[in-house]
N, C-alpha and C positions, 0 to 999 in steps of 0.2 A: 659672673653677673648674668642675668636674663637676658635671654634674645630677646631683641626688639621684636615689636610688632611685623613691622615690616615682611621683615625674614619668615617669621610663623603665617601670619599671612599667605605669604607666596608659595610656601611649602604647602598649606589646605589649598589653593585653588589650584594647585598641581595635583594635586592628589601625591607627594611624594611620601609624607610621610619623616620623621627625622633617622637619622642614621642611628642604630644600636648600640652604644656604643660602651662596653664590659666593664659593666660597678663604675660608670660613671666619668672614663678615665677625660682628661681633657685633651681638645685639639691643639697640638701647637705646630709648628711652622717646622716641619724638617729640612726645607731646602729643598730648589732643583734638582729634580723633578717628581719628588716625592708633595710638594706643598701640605696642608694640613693634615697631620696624621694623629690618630690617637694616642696617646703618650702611656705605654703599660706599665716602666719603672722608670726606675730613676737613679742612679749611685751617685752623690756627691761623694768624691773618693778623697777632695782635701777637709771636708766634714769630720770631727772625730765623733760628732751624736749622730752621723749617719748609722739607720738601724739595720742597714746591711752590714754583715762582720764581716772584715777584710783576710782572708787566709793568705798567709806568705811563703812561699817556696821555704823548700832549707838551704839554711845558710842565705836567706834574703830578709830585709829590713827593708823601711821607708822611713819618710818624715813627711811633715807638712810645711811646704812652705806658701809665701804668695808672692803670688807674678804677676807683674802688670805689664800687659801690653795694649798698644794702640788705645790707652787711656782706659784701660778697663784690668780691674783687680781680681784673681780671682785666688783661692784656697787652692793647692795639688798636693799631690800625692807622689815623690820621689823617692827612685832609687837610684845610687850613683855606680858607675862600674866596679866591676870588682874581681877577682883571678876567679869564679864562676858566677854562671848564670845568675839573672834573681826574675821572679816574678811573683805576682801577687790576683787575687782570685776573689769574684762576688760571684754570688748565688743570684741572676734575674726571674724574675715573674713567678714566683712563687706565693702559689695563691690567689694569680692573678686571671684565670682563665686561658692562660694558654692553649690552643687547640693543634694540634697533630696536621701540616698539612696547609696552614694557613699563613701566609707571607707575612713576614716582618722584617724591619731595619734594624740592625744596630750601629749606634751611633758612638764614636769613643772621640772626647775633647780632648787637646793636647796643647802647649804652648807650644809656637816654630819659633823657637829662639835658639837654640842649640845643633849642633850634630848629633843627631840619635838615630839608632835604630828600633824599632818598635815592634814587637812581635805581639800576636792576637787571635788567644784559639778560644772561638764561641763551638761549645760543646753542644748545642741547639742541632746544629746539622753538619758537625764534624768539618768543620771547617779552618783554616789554619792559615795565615793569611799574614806579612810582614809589611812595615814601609819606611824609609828611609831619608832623612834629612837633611842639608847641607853636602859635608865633606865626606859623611860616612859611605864606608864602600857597602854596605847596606846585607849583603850576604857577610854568609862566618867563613871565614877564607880555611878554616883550617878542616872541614868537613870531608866527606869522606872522596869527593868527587871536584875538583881545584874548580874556586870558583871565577877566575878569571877579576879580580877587583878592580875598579877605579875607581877612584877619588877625586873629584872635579868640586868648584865652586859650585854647587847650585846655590841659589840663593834661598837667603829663609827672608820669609814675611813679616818675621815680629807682630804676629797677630795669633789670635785662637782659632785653630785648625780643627777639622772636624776629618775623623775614618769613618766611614760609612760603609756599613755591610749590610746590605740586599738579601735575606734568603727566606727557604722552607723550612719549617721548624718539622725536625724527624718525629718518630712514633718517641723511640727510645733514645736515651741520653746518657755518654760515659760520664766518670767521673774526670776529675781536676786529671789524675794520671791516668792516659789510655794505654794500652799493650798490645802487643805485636799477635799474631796467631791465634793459637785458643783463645786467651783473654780477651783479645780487642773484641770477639762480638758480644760480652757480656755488659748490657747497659741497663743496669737496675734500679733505674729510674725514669717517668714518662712527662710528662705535659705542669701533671699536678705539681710535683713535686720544684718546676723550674727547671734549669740550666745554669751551668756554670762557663761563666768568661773570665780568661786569664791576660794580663798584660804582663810584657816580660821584657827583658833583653839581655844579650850573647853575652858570654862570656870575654874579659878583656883582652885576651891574646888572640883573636879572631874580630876583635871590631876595636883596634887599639885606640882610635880617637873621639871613638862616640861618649857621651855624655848621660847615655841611660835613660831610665823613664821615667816620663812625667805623664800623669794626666789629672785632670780636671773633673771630669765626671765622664757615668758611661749611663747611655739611657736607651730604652728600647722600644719601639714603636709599632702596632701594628698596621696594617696594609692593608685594607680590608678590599681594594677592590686592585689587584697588582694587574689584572691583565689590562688595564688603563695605560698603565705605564710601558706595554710591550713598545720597542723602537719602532717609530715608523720606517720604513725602509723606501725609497723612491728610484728602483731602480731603474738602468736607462733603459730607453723603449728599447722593442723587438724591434728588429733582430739582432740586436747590437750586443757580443756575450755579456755574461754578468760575470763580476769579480763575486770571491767567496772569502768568507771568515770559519776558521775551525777551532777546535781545538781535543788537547787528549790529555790526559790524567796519569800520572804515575803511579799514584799509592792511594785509593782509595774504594774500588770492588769490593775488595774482600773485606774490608772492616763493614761496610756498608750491608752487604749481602750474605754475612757468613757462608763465605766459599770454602771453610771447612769442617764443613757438613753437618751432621746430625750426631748426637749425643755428646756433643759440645758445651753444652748452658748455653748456645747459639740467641740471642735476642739482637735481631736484625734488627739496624736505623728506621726501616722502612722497608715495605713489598717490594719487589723487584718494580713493579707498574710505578707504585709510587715512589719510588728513586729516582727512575728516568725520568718520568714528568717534572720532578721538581728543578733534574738537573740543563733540561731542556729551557723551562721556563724561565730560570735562573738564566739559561745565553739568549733566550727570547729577550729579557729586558737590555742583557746588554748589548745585544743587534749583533749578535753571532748567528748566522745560518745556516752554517754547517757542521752535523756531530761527529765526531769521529769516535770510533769505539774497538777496544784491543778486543783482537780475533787472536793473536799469537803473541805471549808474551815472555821473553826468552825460548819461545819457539815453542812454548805450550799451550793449550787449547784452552780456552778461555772462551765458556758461555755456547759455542755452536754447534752441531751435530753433523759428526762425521762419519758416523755409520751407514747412510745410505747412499755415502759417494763413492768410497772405494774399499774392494776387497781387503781383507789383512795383507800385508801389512802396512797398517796407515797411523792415522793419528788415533791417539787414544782418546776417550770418551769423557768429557768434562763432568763435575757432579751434578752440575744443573745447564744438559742441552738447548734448554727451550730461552734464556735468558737473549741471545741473537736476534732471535724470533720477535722477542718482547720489544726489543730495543727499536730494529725495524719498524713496526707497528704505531707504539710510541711515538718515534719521529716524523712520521707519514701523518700521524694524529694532528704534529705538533706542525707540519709544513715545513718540516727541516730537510735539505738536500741530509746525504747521509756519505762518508769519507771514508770506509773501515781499515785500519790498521795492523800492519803486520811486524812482528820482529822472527822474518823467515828465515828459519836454517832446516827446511826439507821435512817431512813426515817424521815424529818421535809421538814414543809413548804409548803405542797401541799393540795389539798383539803381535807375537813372531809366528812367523810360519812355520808348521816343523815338518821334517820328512820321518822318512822312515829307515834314514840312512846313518846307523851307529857311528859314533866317531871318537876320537880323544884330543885327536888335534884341530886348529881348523884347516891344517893343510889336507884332513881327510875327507874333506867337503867342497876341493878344488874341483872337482870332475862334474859336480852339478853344475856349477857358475862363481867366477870369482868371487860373488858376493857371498854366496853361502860360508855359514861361520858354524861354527859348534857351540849348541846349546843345550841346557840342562834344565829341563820342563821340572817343573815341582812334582819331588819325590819320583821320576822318571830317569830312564838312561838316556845321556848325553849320545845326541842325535843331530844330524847337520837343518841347518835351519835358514831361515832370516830376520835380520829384522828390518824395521821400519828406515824408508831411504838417508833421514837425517843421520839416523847413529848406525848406519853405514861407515859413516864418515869417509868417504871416499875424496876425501881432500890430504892432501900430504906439504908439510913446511920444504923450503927448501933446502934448510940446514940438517942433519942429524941430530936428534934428543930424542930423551925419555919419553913416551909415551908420543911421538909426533907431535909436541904440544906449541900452539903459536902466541899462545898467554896464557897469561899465571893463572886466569879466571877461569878456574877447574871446568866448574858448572855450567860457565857456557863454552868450555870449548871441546865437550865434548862430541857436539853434533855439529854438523858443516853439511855446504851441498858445493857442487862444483855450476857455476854459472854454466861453463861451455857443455854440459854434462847434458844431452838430449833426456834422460831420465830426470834432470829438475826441470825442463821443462815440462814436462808430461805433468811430475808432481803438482807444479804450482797452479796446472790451468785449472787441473781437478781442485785445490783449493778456492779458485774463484769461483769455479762451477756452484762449492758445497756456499759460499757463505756471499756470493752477487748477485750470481744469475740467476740462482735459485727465487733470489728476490724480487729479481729486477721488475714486476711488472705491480710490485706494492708500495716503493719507495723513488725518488729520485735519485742515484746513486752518479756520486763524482766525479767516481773512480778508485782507485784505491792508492793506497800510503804506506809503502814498505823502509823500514829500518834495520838497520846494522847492528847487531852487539857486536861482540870481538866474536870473530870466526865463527860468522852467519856464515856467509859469503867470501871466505879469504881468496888470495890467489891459491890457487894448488898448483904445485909439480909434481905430481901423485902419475904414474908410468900411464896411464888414461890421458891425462890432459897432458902432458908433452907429446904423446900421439898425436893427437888431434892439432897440435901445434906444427908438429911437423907436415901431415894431411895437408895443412892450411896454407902454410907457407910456402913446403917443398925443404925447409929449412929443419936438417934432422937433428936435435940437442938433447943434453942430458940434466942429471941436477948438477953432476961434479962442472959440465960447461959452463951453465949460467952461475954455479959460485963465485967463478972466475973473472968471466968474461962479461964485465959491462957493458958492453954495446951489444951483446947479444941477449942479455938482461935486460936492458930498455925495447929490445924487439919485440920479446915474450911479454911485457907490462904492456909496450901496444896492442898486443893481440888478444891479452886477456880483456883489456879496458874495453876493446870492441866489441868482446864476449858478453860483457855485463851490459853493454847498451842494447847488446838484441838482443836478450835475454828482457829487460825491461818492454822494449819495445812490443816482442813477443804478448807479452802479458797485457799489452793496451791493446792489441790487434783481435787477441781472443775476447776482450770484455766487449769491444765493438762490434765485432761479427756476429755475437750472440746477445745482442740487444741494447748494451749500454752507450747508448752514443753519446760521442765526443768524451768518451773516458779519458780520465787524466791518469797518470800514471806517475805519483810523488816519490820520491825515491829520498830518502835522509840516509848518507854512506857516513854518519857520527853516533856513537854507541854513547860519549857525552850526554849527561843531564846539563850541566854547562855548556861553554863554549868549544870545542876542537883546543886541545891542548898538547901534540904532539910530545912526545917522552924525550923526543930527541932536537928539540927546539927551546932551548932553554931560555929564548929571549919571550916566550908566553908566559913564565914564572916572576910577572913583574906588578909590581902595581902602577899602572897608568893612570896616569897625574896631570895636574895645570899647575902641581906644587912640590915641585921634585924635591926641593929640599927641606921642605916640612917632614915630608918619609923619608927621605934621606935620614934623617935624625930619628924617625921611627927603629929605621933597619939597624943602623947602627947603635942606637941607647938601650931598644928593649922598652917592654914598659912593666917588668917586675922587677922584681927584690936583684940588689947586686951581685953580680955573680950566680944565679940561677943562668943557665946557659938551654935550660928546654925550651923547646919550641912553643909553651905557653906563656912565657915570654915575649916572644914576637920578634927576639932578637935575629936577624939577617934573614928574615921572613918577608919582607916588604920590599924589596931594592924597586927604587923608582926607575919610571921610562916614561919622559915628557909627552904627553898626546900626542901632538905635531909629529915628533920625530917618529915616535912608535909607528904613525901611521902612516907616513912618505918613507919608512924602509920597509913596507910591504910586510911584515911580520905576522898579523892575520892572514894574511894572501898565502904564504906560504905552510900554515898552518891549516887550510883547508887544500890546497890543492895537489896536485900530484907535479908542480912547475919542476919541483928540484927535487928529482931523487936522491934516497940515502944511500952515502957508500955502501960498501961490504961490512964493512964494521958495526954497522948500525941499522944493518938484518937478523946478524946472527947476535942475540942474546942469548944468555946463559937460560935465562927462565921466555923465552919464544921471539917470535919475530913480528911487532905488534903493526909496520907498515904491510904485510900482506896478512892479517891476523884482521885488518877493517881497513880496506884499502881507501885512500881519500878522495873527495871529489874530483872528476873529471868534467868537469862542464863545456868546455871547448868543444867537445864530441858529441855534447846534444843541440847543439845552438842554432841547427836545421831542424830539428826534430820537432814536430806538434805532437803532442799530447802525454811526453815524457817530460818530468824534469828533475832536477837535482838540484833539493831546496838548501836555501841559504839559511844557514843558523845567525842568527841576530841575539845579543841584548844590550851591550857596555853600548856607548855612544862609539867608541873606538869602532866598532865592529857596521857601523852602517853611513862612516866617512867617505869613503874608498869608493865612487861614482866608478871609476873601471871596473875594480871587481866586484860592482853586484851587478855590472851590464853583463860581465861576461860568464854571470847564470842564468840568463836569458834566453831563454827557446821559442822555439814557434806556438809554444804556448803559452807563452809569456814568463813572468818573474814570480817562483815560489818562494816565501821566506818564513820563515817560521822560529818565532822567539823561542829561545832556550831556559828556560827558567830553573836555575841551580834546587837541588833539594833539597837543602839545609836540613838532613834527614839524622834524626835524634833517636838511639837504639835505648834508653832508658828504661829502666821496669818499672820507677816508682819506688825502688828500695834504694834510699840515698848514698849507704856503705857499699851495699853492695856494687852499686855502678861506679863511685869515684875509686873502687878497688880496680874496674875494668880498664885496660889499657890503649882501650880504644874510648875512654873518656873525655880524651882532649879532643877529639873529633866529634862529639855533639855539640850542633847550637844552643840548644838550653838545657843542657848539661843533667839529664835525665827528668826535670822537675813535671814534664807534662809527659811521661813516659815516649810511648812512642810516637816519633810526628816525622811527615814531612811539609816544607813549608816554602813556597814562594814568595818573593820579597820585590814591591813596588818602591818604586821614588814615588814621593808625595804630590799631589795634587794635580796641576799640567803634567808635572815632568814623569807620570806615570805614563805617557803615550808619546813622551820627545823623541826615542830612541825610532818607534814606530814611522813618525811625523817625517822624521829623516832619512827614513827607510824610502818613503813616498820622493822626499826632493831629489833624493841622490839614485834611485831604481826604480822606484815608483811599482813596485808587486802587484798582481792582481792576484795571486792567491795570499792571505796571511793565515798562520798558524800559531799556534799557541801551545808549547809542552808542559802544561803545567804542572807541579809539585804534586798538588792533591785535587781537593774537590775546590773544581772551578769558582770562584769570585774575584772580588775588586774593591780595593777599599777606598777608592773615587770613581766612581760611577758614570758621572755626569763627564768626566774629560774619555772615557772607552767609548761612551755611548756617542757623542758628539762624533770623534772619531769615526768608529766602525759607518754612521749613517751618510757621512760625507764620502770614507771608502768606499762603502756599496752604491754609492749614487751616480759614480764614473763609470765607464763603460770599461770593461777586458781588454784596452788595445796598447799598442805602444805609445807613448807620448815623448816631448819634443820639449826642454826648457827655452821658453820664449826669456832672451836674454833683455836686462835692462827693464821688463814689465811692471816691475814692481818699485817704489818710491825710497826702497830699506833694502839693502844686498840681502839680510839678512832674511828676505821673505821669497820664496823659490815660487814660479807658477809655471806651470806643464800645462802644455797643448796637446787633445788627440782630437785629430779631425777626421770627422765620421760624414755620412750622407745626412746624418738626421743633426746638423749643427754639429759645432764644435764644443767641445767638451776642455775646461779646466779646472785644474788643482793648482788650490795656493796653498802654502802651508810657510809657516811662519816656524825657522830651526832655529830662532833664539832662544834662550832661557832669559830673555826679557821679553813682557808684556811690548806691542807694539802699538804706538796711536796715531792720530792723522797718519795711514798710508794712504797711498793713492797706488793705483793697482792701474794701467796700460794697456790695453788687448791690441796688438797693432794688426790694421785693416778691417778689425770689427766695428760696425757701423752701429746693429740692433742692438736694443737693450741685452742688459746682463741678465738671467736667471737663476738664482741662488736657489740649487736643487732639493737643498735640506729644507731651506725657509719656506719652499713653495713662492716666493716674490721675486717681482723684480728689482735690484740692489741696483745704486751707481757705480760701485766700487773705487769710491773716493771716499776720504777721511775715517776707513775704516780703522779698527781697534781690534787685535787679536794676538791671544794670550801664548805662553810659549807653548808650541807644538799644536797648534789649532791648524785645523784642515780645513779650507770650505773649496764644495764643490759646484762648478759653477756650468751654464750651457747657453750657448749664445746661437742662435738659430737652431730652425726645424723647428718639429712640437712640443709646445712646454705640456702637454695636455697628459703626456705621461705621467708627469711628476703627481700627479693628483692622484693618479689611480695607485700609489702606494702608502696614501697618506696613512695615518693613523688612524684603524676602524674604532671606532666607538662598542664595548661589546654593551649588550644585554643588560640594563641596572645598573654599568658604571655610572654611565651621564649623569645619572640618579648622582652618585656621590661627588663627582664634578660640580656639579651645581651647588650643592651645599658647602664643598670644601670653598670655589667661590662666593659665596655668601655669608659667609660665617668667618672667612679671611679678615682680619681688624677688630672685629666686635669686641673679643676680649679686652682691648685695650680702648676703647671708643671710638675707633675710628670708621665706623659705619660701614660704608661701601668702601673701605679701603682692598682688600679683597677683587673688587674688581680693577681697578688700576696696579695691581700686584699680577693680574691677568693681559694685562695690556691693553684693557680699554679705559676710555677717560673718564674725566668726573662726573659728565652727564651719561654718563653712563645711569640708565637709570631701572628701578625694579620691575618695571610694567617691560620697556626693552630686552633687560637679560633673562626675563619669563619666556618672553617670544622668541629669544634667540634658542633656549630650549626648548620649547614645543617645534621651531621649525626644524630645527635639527630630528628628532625625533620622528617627523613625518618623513626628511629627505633619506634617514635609513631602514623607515620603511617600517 
């Protein structure tokens, strides 16, 4: 219908002007906190005259049925489980103007009536993105990496739910099947042509009780002024520290960037500049501050330049040096603190040093230095040489095998460094030198983030480090002693564990001394993309339940054909472990820590010794330390119960934690025989149909940030982290971002649960008391909504200050949703909280204004738009004109 006068009106005496908006599309109402956005498609997917054609995976089928919930019917699109994957695929905005670079949502409807898992890869910007309902355990248990499952009541809504993905549309676009290495940077299609989205789910012996997929429609939006929406952040005054949010990426670089090289058919997503900015912008809206970016990954050189740090032999030369460079810059652009990332096992990959000393053996190149080895320069005589300190390996198992090997994981166990080893110190400082300090005076830097694969960092008994053992002690041993003799085994684990703290320590020491103050120094001893699942802890191999004998009946019945006894069955795949019980017999506690050593028997494996192969956290040992810590892996609810042990990873720099997110990582090519030939096909989530993915998997709605929420009442972290699958998103926005801004709003200190404060057991509130007022967190760990609370601050007099709202609250009869955070400050100056409000940039207001104005009209309801903004009915045109021109003048 025509805009009222009114509206036109007020737009000529602003001189605004109406917004642009591509062939016409119409505004409609996306939801907090996107409000009106242009509408570019549309798929009614339970439509059969919808003129988008539906492509179906193989061996996948749908139907249409209709569903009515909360009094509302609509058409869907279903698929029900089955012994593989099924998904199904539209073509968006084809045709529609798409532009390369420019912010959109997409939006996928679903009924919550069932247990399902839902997978959703928008090919737009390579994104891959799961979420999970009900009882399903949400990840595919049977992937390559144990995904730790539980199954708990969450409840469903019986209403129509919306996934909502946030992003940057790339240059170039895969198709429906992406691929690993050469193929994956091949995207032969751009902007014009559209993007392809797929809706899918696991195969049924990896998600035995879900229900499949349904959805409704999928529609896509564009965003035409996204830095509107950047989070306000309000953090607390100086000088009081600030808490940080990160995050880091597993499988998404090299698709991105074709990091293998030239004469490839190479067509990158995007420039390297415009990758980062997108990726930045992309945690800009979700109130992430901090980027973290792989510098070493399985100990290779990734993106930085190591050539002017140290002589050969060092790291070898990445194909594209200058990408670090980028990233730095980028971030400092973006105001992002910066976190960089290491998976360190010592110098590899770059050139060997040669002599000129002929040799055959390498015992013939003993006289130069033990490390000299024999090597054989291309098309030259084998000559004594070295190589680079990693593949050195100057680490030794304690047991005798083949090849000294401490896991079966060839590829990374070939390179090690020895902590106690004065030459990995040397190494590692020269790595901060090449890829921190080099920086430091362009970027705000953390500190840095180092990780474990298997035998980074093992323990070694290699004839060097029992030296130094004995040096250290006075106590002289051998390997044949310590096979033997346990308690002289627990001496050498004491002394090596002490080795790895000042070794740590070390490395925060040099990054302060040469300019990074208050460097942190993150330490993650788990080589897991999941949770820590020790080999020799078989009580982690369970499915954690509130419904033991629902999976009781899983484990035992199977859920295929009689008599099929495979593991795609699911038969004695599931054996339950009550919550409760699982987590008052410490079983994660033991699976992360070093509390109870492994006998003898369960060092020496045939194929390595995987407890000093990635030795487990010792947190005990840092809990005086400032500015080291050793983060806690989080995701199951299981895993952030346990109030002792996430205090007792507590340091003088407080609680790092860092969610683990399984990678439900799928090796597919796209050729359907070809893969259900492979034997490693039962271990794909979607069972080759989107070729290669990896994929992170949310609980729906609140309960995307419960696990977090509880992470706060039971530890309360000031740093959080995020390992994600691939390229960062969220397919509820609005419960991350609520979050992260209440997070960031508290101050870096210890805090204190004030008991009884709250009117609900079930709603936690934490005190930290500062000079500048006192600071609290309430957070609400049910998975029910809660309403009339009344909330208690005992011996607080002054008003409350709700730091996110910028207002003052009473904190009675409030209402909050499962896993809501709100951060609260009662004395000293509120004057703070303003100065991080949300900046208005350059021409948003411009669309602010209109999206409020133009809010209702469709439908008649006038100024309804402004009461959809929070103000009242007299609210009136001549008013909300002024309330923008004064704005306008107060920024100036």
């Amino acid at each position: 219908m025509p805009r009222p006068w009114w509206l036109l009106s007020c737009l000529l005496v602003l001189g605004l002007g109406l917004p642009t908006l591509a062939r016409g599309q119409p505004l409609v109402d996306a939801g907090a906190p996107f409000g009106m956005l242009p509408l570019i498609d549309e798929v009614h997917c339970g439509d059969p005259s919808d003129p988008h054609p539906v492509v179906h995976g193989a061996n996948s089928t749908s139907v249409i049925r209709s569903v009515t919930l909360d009094g509302v019917t609509r058409p869907v699109r279903v698929m029900t489980m089955g012994p593989q994957a099924k998904s199904f695929s539209y073509k968006l905005g084809v045709g529609k103007g798409l532009q390369a670079g420019r912010a959109y949502l997409l939006v996928v409807e679903y009924p919550d009536d069932e247990s399902r898992m839902m997978a959703v890869a928008n090919k737009g910007a390579d994104k891959f993105r799961g979420f999970s309902t009900g009882t399903s355990i949400g990840d595919f248990r049977e992937q390559y990496a144990y995904p730790n499952p539980e199954s708990l009541q969450y409840p469903l809504s019986r209403t129509w739910r919306q996934f909502r993905q946030f992003f940057y549309l790339h240059d170039r676009f895969a198709p429906i099947v992406g691929q690993r290495n050469l193929e994956d940077t091949r995207r032969p299609e751009g902007p014009a042509q559209g993007f392809w989205v797929s809706v899918g789910h696991f195969a049924r012996h990896g998600s035995p009780t879900d229900k499949g997929t349904a959805v409704s429609r999928i529609r896509l939006f564009e965003v035409p002024h996204p830095s509107s929406l950047d989070l306000a952040i309000n953090y607390p005054p100086a000088p009081l520290p600030r808490r940080h949010v990160f995050w880091r990426e597993e499988m998404n670089d090299d698709t991105a960037l074709c990091a293998q090289g030239e004469g490839t058919g190479c067509q990158p997503a995007a420039s390297p500049e415009a990758w980062f900015d997108y990726r930045l912008k992309q945690a800009r809206f979700l109130g992430i501050d901090t980027y973290s970016h792989d510098l070493l990954e399985f100990g290779d050189t990734e993106g930085w330049n190591a050539a002017p740090f140290s002589a050969p032999p060092w790291y070898a030369q990445p194909r594209d040096p200058t990408l670090w460079a980028t990233a730095v810059s980028r971030a400092a652009a973006q105001g992002f603190s910066v976190l960089p990332y290491y998976e360190y096992s010592g110098a590899i990959g770059g050139e060997r040093v040669y002599t000129s000393t002929r040799c055959a053996l390498d015992s013939d190149c003993k006289s130069l230095s033990k490390w000299h080895v024999c090597l054989t320069p291309w098309h030259q005589p084998s000559v004594c040489g070295l190589k680079p300190l990693g593949e050195q390996r100057r680490c030794r198992p304690l047991f005798d095998r083949e090849g000294d090997i401490y896991s079966p994981i060839y590829w990374s166990d070939d390179n090690c460094v020895d902590v106690s080893d004065p030459d990995a110190l040397a190494d590692v400082k020269k790595l901060m030198d090449a890829t921190v300090l080099h920086f430091k005076g362009q970027v705000d830097f953390l500190g840095a983030w180092f990780r474990t694969r298997p035998t980074d960092l093992p323990v070694s008994f290699s004839p060097e480090a029992l030296g130094r053992f004995s040096h250290d002690t006075g106590q002289s041993v051998s390997r044949a002693m310590l096979q033997t003799n346990p308690t002289l085994r627990a001496r050498y684990y004491e002394w090596w564990f002490e080795k790895r703290r000042d070794f740590l320590e070390a490395i925060r020491d040099h990054l302060r001394t040469h300019g990074v103050a208050d460097a942190q120094v993150l330490f993650t001893p788990y080589p897991e993309e999941g949770l820590p699942t020790p080999e020799d802890l078989s009580d982690m191999a369970v499915t954690v339940t509130d419904d033991p004998a629902a999976w009781a009946s899983v484990d035992e019945q199977g859920c295929c054909a009689p008599g099929d006894t495979s593991k795609r069955c699911c038969r004695y795949r599931y054996p339950p472990a009550e919550f409760s019980a699982f987590v008052q017999g410490g079983t994660y506690r033991k699976a992360l820590t070093a509390d109870e050593l492994p006998p003898t028997e369960h060092l020496d494996r045939s194929w390595g010794e995987p407890f000093h192969s990635f030795p487990p956290a010792d947190p005990d040992r840092h809990a005086s330390a400032e500015g080291v810590s050793v983060t806690y892996p989080f995701n199951r609810l299981f895993s952030v119960a346990d109030s002792a042990l996430l205090n007792r990873f507590r340091s003088g720099a407080g609680l790092a934690m860092v969610h683990h997110f399984p990678l439900n990582e799928d090796d597919g090519k796209g050729d359907y025989a070809h893969d259900t030939a492979d034997d490693r096909y039962g271990n794909w989530p979607m069972g080759g149909l989107w070729g290669y993915l990896a994929m992170s998997v949310d609980r729906q709605g609140p309960y995307s940030m419960l696990a977090e929420a509880r992470a706060v009442a039971n530890g309360d972290p000031t740093l959080l982290g995020y390992l994600e699958a691939s390229s960062l998103s969220r397919g509820f926005p609005e419960y991350t971002r609520a979050f992260h801004a209440a997070f960031l709003a508290l101050p870096a200190l210890p805090s204190t649960v004030v008991p009884g404060a709250a009117s609900d057991a079930e709603v936690v509130v934490r005190k930290m008391a500062t000079p500048h007022g006192n600071f609290y967190a309430v957070v609400n760990t049910s998975m029910h909504p809660k309403q009339g609370l009344d909330i208690t601050l005992p011996g607080e007099t002054l008003p409350i200050f709700d730091r996110v709202l910028g207002r003052v609250v009473s904190g009675k009869g409030l209402r909050l949703y499962p896993g809501q955070l709100l951060a609260w400050q009662v004395g000293g100056s509120m004057a703070s909280a303003e100065a991080g409000r949300r900046r208005v940039v350059p021409g948003a207001w411009r669309w602010e204004l209109f999206k409020v104005l133009s809010a209702g009209t469709e439908s008649g309801q006038g100024c309804g738009g402004c009461r959809a903004h929070g103000s009242s009915g007299a609210f009136t045109l001549v008013g909300l004109c002024g309330l923008v021109l004064s704005r306008r003048r107060r920024r100036g």
